[in-house]
C-alpha positions as a Markdown table, in Angstrom:
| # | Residue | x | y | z |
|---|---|---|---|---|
| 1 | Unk | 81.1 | 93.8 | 114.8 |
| 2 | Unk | 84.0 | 94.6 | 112.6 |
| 3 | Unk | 85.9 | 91.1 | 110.9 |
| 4 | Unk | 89.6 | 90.6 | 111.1 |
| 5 | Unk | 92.0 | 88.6 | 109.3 |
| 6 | Unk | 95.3 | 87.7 | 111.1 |
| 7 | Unk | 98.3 | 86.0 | 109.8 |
| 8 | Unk | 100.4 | 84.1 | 112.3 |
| 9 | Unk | 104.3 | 83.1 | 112.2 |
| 10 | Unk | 105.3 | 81.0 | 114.5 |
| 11 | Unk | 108.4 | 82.0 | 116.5 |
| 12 | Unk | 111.0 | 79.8 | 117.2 |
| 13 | Unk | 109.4 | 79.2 | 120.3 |
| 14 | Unk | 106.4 | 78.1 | 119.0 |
| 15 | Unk | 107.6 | 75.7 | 116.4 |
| 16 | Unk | 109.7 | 74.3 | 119.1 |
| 17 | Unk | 106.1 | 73.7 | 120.8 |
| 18 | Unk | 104.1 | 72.9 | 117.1 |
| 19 | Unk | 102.3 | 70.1 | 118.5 |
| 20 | Unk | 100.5 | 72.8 | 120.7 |
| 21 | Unk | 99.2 | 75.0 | 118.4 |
| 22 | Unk | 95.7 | 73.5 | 118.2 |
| 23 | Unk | 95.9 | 73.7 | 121.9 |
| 24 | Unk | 97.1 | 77.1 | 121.7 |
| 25 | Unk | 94.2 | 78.2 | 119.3 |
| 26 | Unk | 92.0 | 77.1 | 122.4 |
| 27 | Unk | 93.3 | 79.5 | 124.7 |
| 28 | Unk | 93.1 | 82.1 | 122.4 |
| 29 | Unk | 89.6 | 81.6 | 121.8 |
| 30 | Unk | 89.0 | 81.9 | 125.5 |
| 31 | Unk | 91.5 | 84.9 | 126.0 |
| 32 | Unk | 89.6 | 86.7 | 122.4 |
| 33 | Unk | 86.0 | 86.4 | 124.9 |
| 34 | Unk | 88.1 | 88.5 | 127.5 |
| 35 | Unk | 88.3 | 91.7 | 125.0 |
| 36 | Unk | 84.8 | 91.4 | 124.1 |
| 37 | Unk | 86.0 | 89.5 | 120.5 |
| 38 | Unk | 84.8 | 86.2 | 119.3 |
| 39 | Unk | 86.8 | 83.6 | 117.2 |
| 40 | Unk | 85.4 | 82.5 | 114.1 |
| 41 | Unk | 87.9 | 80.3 | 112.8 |
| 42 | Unk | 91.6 | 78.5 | 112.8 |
| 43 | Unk | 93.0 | 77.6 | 109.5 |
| 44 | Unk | 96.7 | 75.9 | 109.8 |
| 45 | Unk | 98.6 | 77.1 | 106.4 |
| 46 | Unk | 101.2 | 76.5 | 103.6 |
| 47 | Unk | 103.3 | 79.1 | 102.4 |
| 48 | Unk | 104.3 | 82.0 | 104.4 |
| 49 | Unk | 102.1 | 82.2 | 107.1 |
| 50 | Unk | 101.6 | 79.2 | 110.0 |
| 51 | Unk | 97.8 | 79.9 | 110.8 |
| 52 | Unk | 95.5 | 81.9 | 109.8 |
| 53 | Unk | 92.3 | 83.1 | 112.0 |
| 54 | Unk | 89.0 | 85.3 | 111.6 |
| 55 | Unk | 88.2 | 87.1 | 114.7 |
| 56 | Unk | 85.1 | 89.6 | 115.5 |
| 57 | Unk | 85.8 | 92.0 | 117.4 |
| 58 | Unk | 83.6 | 95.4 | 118.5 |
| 59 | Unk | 86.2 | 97.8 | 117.4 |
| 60 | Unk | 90.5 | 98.5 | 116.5 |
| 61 | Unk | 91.0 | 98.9 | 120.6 |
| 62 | Unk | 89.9 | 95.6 | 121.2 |
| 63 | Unk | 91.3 | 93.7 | 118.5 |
| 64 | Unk | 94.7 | 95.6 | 119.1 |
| 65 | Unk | 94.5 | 94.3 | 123.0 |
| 66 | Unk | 93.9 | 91.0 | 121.6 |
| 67 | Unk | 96.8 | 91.1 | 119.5 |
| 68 | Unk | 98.8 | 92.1 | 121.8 |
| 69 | Unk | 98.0 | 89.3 | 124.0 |
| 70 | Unk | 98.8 | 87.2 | 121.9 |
| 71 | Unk | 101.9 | 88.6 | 121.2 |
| 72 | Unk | 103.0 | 88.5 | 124.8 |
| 73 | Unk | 102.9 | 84.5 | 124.9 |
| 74 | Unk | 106.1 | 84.4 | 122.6 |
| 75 | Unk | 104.7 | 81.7 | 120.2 |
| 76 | Unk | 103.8 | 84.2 | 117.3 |
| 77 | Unk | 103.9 | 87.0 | 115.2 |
| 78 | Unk | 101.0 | 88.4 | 113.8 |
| 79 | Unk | 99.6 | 91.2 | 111.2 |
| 80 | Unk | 96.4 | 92.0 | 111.6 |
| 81 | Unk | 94.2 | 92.8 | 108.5 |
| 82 | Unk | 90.3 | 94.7 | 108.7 |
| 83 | Unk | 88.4 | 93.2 | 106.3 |
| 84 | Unk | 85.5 | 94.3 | 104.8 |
| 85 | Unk | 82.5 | 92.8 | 103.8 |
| 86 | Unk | 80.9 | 93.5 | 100.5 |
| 87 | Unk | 77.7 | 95.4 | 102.4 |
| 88 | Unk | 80.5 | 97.2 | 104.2 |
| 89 | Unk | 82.5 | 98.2 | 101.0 |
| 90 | Unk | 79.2 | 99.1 | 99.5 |
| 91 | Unk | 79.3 | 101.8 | 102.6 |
| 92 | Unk | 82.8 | 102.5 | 101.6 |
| 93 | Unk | 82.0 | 103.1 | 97.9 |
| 94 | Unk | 78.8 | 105.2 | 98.7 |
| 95 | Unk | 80.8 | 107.5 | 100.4 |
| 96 | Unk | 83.3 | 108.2 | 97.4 |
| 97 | Unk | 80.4 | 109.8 | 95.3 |
């Protein structure tokens, strides 16, 4: 399984519905299992970005569907990062030689 890192703005929308974001969070869990991805974690942030979450998912294609999902409910906007972990840069590095 391959991690991802997604920062979340809330839309207007959803900061007109704030006190439903943990809610929210919930669905998305559910909704992640539909594409085959698993939530890790929620973290509601300072700064520039409302939420941050950690997903697994089996590949880009499902992550992507996820995303878009998510998307389509109108409460956020999202960049999706890959992130690697240090066995997997490891790979990465071992490659380079």
């Amino acid at each position: 399984m391959a991690t991802y890192i997604v920062l979340t703005s809330f839309t207007d929308q959803g900061v007109r519905n704030a006190k439903d974001t943990t809610k929210r969070s919930d669905a998305v869990k559910e909704l992640a299992k539909k594409f085959g991805v698993t939530a890790k974690e929620f973290f509601w942030t300072l700064g520039s970005y409302d939420v941050v979450a950690i997903f697994d998912a089996p590949d880009d294609a499902s992550m992507t569907a996820l995303g878009l999902a998510i998307g389509a409910g109108g409460n956020v906007r999202t960049q999706t990062l890959r992130a690697f972990s240090r066995e997997e840069m490891n790979g990465v590095l071992a490659k380079l030689a």
